[in-house]
C-alpha positions in Angstrom: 37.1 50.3 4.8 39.3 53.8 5.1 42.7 53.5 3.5 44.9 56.3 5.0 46.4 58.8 2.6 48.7 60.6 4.8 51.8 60.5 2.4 50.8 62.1 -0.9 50.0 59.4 -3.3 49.2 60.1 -6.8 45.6 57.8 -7.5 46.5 57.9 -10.8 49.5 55.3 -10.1 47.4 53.1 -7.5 46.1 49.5 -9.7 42.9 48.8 -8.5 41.5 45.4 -9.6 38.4 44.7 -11.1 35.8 42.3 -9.3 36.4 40.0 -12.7 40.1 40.1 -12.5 40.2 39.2 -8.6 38.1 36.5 -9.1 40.2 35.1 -11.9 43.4 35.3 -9.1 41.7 34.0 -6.3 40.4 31.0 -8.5 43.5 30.1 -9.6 45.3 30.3 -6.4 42.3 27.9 -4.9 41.9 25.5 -7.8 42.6 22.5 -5.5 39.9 23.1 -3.6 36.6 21.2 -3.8 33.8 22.5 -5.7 31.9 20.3 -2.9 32.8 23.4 -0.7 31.4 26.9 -0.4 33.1 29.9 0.9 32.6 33.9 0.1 35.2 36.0 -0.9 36.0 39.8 -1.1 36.2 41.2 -4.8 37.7 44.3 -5.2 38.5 46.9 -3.9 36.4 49.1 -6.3 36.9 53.4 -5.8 34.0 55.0 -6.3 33.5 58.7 -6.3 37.0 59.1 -5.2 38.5 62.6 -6.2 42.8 63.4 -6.2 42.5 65.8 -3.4 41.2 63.3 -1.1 43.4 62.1 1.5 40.6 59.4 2.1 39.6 57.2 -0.5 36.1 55.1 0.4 36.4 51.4 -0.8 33.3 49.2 -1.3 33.7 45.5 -1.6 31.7 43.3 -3.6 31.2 40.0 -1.8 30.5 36.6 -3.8 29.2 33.8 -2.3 30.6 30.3 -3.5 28.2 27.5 -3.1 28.2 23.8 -4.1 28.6 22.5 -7.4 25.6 20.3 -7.0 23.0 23.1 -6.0 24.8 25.5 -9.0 23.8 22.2 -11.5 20.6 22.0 -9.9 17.4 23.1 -12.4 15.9 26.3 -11.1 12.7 25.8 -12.5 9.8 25.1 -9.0 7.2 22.6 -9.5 6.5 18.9 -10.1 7.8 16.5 -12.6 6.6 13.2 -14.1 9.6 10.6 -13.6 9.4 7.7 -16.6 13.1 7.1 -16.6 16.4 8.0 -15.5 17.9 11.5 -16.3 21.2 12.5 -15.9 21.4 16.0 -16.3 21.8 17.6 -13.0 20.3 20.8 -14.6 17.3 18.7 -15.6 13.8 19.1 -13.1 13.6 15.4 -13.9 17.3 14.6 -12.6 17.4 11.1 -11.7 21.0 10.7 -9.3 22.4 6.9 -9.9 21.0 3.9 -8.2 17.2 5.6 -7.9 14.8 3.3 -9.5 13.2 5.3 -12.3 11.1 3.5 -15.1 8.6 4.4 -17.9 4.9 4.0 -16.0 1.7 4.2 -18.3 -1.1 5.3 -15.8 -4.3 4.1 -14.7 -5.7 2.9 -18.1 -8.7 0.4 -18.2 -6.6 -2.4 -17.9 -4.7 -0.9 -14.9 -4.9 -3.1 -11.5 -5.4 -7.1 -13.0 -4.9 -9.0 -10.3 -4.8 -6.6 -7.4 -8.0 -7.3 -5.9 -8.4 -11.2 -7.1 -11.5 -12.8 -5.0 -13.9 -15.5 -5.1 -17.7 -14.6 -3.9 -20.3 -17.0 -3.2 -24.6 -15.9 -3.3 -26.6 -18.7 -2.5 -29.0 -19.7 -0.7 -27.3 -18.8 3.0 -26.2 -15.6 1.6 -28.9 -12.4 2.3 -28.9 -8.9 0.8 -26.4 -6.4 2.9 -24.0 -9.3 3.5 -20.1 -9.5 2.7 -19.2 -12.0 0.4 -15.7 -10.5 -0.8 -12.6 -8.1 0.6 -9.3 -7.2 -0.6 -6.5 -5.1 0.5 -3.6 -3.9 -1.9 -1.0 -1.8 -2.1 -0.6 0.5 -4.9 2.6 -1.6 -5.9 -0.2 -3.6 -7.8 -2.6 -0.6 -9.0 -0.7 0.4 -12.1 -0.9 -0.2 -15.7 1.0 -3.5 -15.5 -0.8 -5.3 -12.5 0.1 -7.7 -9.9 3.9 -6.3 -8.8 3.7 -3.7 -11.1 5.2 -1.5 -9.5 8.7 -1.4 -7.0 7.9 0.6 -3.9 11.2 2.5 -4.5 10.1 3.3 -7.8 10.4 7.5 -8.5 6.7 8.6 -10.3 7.0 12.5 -9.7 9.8 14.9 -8.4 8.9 18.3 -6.9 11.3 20.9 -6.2 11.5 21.7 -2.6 8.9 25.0 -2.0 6.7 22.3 -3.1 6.6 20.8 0.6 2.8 21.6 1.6 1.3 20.9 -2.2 2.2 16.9 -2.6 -1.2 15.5 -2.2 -2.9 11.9 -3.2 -5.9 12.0 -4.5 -8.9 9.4 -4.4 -12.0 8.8 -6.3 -14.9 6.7 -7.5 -15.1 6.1 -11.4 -18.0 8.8 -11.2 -18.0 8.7 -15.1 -19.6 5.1 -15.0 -22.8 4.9 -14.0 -22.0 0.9 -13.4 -18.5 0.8 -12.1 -18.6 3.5 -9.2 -20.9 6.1 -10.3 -23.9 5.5 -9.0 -24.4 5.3 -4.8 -26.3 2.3 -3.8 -26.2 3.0 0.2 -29.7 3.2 0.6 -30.5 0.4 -1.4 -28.1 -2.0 0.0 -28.5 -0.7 3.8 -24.4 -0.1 3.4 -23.1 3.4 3.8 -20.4 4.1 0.8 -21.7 1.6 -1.3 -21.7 2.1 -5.5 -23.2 0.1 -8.2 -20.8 -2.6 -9.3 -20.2 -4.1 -13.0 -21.5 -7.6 -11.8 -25.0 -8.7 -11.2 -26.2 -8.4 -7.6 -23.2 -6.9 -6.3 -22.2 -3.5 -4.6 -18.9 -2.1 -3.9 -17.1 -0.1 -1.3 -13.5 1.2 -1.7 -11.5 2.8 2.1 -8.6 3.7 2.0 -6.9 2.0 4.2 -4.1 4.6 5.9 -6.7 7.3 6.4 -10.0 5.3 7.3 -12.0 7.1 4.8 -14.6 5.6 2.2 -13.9 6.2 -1.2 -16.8 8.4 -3.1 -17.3 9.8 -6.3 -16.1 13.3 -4.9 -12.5 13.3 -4.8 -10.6 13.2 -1.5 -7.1 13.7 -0.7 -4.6 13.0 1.7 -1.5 15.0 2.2 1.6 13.3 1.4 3.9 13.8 4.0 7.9 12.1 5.1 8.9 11.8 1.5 12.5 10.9 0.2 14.7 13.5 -1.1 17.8 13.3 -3.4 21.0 15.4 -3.0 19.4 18.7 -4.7 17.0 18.9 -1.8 13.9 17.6 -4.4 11.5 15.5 -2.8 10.6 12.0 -4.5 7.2 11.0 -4.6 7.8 7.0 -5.0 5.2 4.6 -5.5 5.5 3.0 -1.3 4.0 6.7 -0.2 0.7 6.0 -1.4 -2.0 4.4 0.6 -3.6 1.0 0.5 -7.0 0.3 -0.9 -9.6 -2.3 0.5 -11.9 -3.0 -1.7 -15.7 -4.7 -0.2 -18.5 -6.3 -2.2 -21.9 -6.9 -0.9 -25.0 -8.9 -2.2 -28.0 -6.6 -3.4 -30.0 -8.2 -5.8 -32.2 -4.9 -5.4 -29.9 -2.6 -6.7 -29.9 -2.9 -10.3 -26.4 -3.4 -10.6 -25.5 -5.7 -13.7 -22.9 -7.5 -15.4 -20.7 -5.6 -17.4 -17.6 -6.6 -19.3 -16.4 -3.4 -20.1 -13.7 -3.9 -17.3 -13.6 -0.5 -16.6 -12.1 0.6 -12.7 -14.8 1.2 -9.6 -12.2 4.1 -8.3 -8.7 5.7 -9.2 -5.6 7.3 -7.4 -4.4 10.5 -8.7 -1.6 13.1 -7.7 -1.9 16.8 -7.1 1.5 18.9 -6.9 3.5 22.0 -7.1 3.7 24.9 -5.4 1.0 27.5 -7.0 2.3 29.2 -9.9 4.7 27.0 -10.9 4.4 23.7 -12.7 1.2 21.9 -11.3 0.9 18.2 -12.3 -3.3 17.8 -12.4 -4.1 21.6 -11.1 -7.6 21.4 -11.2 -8.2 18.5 -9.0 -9.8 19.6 -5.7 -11.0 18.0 -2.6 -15.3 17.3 -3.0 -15.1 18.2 -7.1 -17.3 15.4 -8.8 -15.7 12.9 -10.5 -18.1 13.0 -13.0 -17.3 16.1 -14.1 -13.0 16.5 -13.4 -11.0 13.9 -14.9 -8.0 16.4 -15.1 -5.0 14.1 -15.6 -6.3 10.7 -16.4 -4.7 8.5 -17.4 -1.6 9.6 -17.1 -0.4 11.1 -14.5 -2.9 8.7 -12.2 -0.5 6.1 -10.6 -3.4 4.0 -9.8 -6.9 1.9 -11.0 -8.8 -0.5 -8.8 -10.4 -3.0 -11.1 -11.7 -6.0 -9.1 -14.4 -7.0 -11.7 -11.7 -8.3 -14.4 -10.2 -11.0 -11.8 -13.5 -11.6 -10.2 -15.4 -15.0 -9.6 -18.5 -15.8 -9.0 -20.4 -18.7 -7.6 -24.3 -18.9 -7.5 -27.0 -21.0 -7.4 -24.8 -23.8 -6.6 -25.6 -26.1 -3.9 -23.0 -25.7 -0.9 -22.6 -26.5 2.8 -22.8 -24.0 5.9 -21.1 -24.2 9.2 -23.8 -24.8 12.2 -21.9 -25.0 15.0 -17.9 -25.2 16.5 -16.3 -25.8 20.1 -16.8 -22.6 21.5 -13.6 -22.3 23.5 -10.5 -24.3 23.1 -8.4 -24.4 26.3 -4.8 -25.4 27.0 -3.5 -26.5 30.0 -0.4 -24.5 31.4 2.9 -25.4 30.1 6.1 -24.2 31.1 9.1 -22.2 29.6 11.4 -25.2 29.8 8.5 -27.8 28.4 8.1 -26.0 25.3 11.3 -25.7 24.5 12.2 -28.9 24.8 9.6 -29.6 22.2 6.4 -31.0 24.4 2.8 -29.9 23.6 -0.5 -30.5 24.4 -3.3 -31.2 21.9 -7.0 -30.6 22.0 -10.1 -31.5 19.2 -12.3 -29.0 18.0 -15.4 -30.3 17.0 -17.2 -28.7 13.8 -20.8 -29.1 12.9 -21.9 -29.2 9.2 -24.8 -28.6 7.1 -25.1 -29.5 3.5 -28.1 -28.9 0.8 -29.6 -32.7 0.4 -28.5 -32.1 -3.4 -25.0 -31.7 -2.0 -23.0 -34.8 -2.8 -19.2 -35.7 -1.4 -18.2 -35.6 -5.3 -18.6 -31.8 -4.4 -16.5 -31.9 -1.5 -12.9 -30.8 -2.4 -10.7 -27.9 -3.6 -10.9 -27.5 -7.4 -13.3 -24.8 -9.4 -17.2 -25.1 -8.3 -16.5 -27.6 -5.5 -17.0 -26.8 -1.7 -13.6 -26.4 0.8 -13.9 -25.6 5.2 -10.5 -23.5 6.5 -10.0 -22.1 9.8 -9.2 -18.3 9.4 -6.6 -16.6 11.9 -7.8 -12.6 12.3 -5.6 -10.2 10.4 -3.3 -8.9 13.5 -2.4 -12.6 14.2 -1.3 -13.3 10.6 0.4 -10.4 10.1 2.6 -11.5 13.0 3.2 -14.8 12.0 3.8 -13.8 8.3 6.4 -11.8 9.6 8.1 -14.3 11.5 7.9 -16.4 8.4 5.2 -19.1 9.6 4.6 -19.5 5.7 3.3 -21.7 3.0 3.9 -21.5 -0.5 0.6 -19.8 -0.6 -1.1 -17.0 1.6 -2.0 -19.7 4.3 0.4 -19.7 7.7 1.3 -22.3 9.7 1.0 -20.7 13.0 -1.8 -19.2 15.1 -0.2 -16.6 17.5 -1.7 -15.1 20.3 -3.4 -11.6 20.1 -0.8 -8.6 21.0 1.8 -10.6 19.8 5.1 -8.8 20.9 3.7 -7.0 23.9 4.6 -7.5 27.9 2.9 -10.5 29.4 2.1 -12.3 26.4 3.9 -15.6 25.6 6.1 -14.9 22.3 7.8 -18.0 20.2 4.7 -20.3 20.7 1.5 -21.1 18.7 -1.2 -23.2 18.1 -1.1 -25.7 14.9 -3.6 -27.9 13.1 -4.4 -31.3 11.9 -6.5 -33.4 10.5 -7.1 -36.8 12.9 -4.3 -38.7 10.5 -1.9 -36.1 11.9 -1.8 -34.1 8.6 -1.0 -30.6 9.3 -3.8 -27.9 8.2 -3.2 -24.2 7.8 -4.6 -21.2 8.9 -6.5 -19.0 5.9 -5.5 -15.2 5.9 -8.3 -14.6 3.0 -11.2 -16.5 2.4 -11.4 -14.7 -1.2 -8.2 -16.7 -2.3 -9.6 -19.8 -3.3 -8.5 -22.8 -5.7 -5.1 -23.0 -4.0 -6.0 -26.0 -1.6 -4.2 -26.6 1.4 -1.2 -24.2 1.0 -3.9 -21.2 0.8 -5.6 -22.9 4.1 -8.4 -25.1 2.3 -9.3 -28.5 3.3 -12.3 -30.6 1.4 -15.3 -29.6 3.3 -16.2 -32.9 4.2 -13.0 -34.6 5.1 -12.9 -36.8 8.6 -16.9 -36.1 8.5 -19.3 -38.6 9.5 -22.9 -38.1 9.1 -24.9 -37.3 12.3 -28.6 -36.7 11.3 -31.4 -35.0 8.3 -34.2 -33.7 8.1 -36.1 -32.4 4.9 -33.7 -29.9 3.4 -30.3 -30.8 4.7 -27.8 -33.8 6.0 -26.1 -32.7 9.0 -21.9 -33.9 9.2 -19.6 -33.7 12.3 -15.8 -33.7 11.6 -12.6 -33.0 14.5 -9.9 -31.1 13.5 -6.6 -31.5 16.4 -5.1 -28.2 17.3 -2.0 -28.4 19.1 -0.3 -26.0 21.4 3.8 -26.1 20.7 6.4 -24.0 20.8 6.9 -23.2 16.9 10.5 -22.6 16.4 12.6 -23.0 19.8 16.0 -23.0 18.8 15.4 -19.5 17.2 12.6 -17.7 18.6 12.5 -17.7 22.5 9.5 -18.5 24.3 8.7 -16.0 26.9 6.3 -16.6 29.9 2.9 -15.0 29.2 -0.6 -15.5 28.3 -2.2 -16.8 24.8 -4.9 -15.9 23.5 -6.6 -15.8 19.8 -9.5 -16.2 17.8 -10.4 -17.9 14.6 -13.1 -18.6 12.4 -14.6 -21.7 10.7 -15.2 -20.7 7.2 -16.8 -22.7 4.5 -17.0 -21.6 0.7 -17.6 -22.9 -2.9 -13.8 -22.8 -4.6 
């Protein structure tokens, strides 16, 4: 900016103000205005080099750039944070803004996980080397130091400052440190690619992660964690619903040298790598394919996550049980209309269910307590998601519906299902998980030998037939509508030792 000096002006007599005392006026003058807001302003004028002679005088401004309170409290420091509580200081990297759920976490200790992966596994005489006898699925809501529900999935465990956006990654392992929980590979021995030597006699596990497909092994993996929350600073918050789901798999091998162990440690682990590089790194030395064995940088505590099956494991063997030998192959409906089934009609058809039972097997054993032997029919994991989330529920894991496949799509019927009952008209469920046992019929069991009559022997076995109605209804007309379409599911006939 020129200022024109045409009439003689002594600079001596001209008050120029200092960028300090300008900002002190124009503060005052704009105290009523939000510090919410941000706005620059010229502080000055400042003369520099300017001589008397000088018709001209050259004047620089400083400019100041106001910005919002909030980002002016926030911390500068760049990195990641452990959250174990709530922090109010907005100048603090672990600032915690009010109604975030922030609470102490302790880590994947050795008792990390209890009742995550809860299952009951059968070997016995049916049962042959290679084959499943357990799965699980859980969220990492139940992985941490205090178990079942744990965990919130709101729940803040790290906070990373925003140039951290490509460095958030979860990590996943094996316990490679333990040669009998996850340490030692067993695929060759049990014919089952991923599997590791499990703390239980005769038993291999496998651990996939469930969002990303990939087996677990004793070489870390990670996944990059991506659509995260942030809080009014910009930071992003890592919370505990971000993290994958874990399915854990057990296999009979009773030639793989795996035996019982009660040191309860974990088969595998989730960990978390973050921070932009050269700033503060939570667990800096974990790397994708480095052995587990070898880098346990972090653990215990700043590892969100332990899967421990082995504590809240069951096992049955050497019992004497019953097998399924045969079912109706195909149950068929006859076509209903829109307006039938919402006026409440259905149709019912039997399925017939062939039974075999050791000759030592006695009705005494039929039932659903500890050690005694229980038949369900299991709807496929698509069809009771659906009908959990319509609330087709029992007090237990067992639903009440079976929906079609594609549930939700075009030109499949929607609002109807099929239902079962025992020939006394006494509704049955439909299991979700065989593994969930001892909950009789609100987790989908039924005595095995309910309704049966006795159709034959031979040497080794009796042979039982029972009927079981299923019945094809509309399951809630006056608030789910049925929609013209086709229906179509499958189920299984599953008999186990409770």
């Amino acid at each position: 900016m020129l200022i024109d000096c045409s009439n003689e002006v002594d600079p001596a007599s001209v008050r120029i103000k200092t960028a300090s005392e300008t900002l002190h006026a124009q503060t005052d003058r704009r105290s009523h205005v939000s510090h919410a807001q941000s706005a620059s302003h010229f502080l000055g004028p400042v003369i520099r080099g300017a001589r008397q002679s000088a018709c001209v005088a050259t004047l620089e401004f400083l400019t100041l750039t106001l910005v919002p309170g909030s980002v002016l409290a926030a911390s500068l420091e760049k990195g990641c944070w452990k959250i174990e509580g709530e922090t109010s200081s907005e100048h603090s990297p672990k600032y915690t803004q009010p109604g975030t759920i922030a609470r102490y976490w302790g880590g994947a200790t050795d008792g990390a996980g209890a009742a995550a992966h809860k299952m009951t596994v059968q070997m016995t005489s049916f049962t042959k080397d290679g084959a499943l006898i357990g799965s699980s699925i859980s969220s990492l809501n139940h992985l941490g130091r205090e178990g079942l529900n744990g965990y919130n999935g709101e729940q803040i465990l790290f906070r990373c400052s925003p140039d951290s956006v490509i460095s958030m990654h979860e990590f996943f392992s094996t316990n490679g440190d333990n040669r009998h929980a996850g340490g030692t590979d067993m695929s060759h021995e049990a014919g089952v690619p991923g599997t590791y030597r499990f703390p239980e006699k005769d038993i291999v596990s496998r651990v996939t992660n469930v969002d990303t497909g990939q087996t677990v092994t004793r070489n870390w993996l990670a996944r990059q964690m991506s659509n995260l929350d942030t809080d009014k600073q910009g930071w992003f918050l890592v919370k505990v619903k971000n993290f994958s789901r874990y399915k854990v798999e057990l296999f009979q091998c009773k030639t793989c040298g795996s035996e019982s162990n009660n040191a309860l440690q974990p088969i595998a682990y989730v960990a978390f790598r973050g921070g932009a590089n050269g700033t503060h790194v939570i667990n800096d030395a974990l790397a994708v394919g480095a052995d587990h064995a070898v880098n346990t940088t972090g653990q215990p505590e700043y590892w969100p996550g332990a899967i421990s099956p082995k504590r809240d494991l069951t096992v049955r063997t050497g019992k004497v049980t019953c097998a399924v030998r045969n079912t109706t192959p195909v149950v068929r409906f006859q076509t209903m209309s829109v307006a039938e089934l919402e006026s409440r009609k259905n149709v019912t058809v039997p399925i017939t269910i062939g039974i075999q039972c050791e000759k030592a097997f006695g009705k005494p054993s039929s039932g659903t307590d500890a050690n005694q032997t229980a038949m369900g029919i299991m709807a496929r994991e698509e069809n009771a998601g659906n009908a959990n989330r319509l609330g087709l529920l029992t007090a237990g894991s067992a639903v009440s519906h079976l929906l079609s496949d594609g549930y939700g799509k075009k030109n499949v019927a929607n609002g109807v299902g099929v239902k079962l009952s025992r020939p006394n008209g006494k509704q049955m469920y439909f299991l979700t998980n065989r593994y969930v046992t001892m909950g009789g019929a609100k987790d989908g069991w039924d005595p095995v030998l309910n309704d049966a009559t006795e159709s034959g022997s031979d040497s080794n076995w009796n042979y039982y037939t029972r009927t079981v109605n299923a019945t094809f209804e509309a399951f809630d007309p006056g608030k789910e509508k049925v929609t013209a379409g086709k229906y179509n599911a499958t189920a299984d006939v599953v008999i186990s030792i409770q």
